[in-house]
C-alpha positions as a printed NumPy array, in Angstrom:
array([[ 15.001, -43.825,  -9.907],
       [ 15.79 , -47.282,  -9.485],
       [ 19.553, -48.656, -10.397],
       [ 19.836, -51.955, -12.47 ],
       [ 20.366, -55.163, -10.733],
       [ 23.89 , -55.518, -12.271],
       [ 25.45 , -52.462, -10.155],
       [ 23.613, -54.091,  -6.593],
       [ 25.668, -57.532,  -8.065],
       [ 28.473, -55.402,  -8.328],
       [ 28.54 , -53.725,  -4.938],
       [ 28.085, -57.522,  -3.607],
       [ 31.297, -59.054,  -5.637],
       [ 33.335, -55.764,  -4.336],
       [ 32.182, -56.666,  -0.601],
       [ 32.943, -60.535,  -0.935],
       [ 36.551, -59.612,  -2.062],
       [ 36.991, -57.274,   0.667],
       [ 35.536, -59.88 ,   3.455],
       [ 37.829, -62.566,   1.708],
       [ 41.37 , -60.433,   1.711],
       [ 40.258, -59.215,   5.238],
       [ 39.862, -62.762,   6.443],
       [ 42.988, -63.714,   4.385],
       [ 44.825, -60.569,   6.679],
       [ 43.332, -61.877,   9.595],
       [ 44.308, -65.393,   9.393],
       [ 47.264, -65.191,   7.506],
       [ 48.916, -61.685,   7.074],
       [ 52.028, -63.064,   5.806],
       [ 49.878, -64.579,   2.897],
       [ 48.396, -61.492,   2.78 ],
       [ 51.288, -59.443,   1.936],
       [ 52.537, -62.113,  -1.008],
       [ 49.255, -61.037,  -2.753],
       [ 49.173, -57.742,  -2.286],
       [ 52.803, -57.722,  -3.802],
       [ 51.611, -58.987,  -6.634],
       [ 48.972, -57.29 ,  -7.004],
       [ 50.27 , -54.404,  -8.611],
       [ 51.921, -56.83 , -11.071],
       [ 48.725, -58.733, -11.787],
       [ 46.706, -55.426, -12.153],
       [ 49.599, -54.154, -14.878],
       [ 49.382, -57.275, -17.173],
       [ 45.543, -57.384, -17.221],
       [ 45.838, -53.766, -18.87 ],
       [ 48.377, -55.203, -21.168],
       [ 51.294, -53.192, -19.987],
       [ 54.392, -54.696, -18.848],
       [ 55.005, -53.659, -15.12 ],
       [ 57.845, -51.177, -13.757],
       [ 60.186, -53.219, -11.503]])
């Protein structure tokens, strides 16, 4: 059984964010952290839900 294209695409945007925040970490892990503090913040607002401080 063959999966659809759109789940391979997937897979390949999940891997390109992964090699670009482990690049990020590598070249900058002060910039790094900064996003990945707001990252919980970001995530929170997409849902519509105001964040817990």
């Amino acid at each position: 059984m063959e999966k659809p294209q759109k789940d391979y695409d997937c897979v390949a945007e999940v891997r390109k964010v992964r090699d670009e925040l482990a690049a990020l970490w590598e070249k900058d892990p002060a910039a790094f952290m900064e996003w990945l503090e707001g990252a919980r913040e970001r995530y929170y607002k997409s849902l519509g839900i105001e964040p817990f401080r």
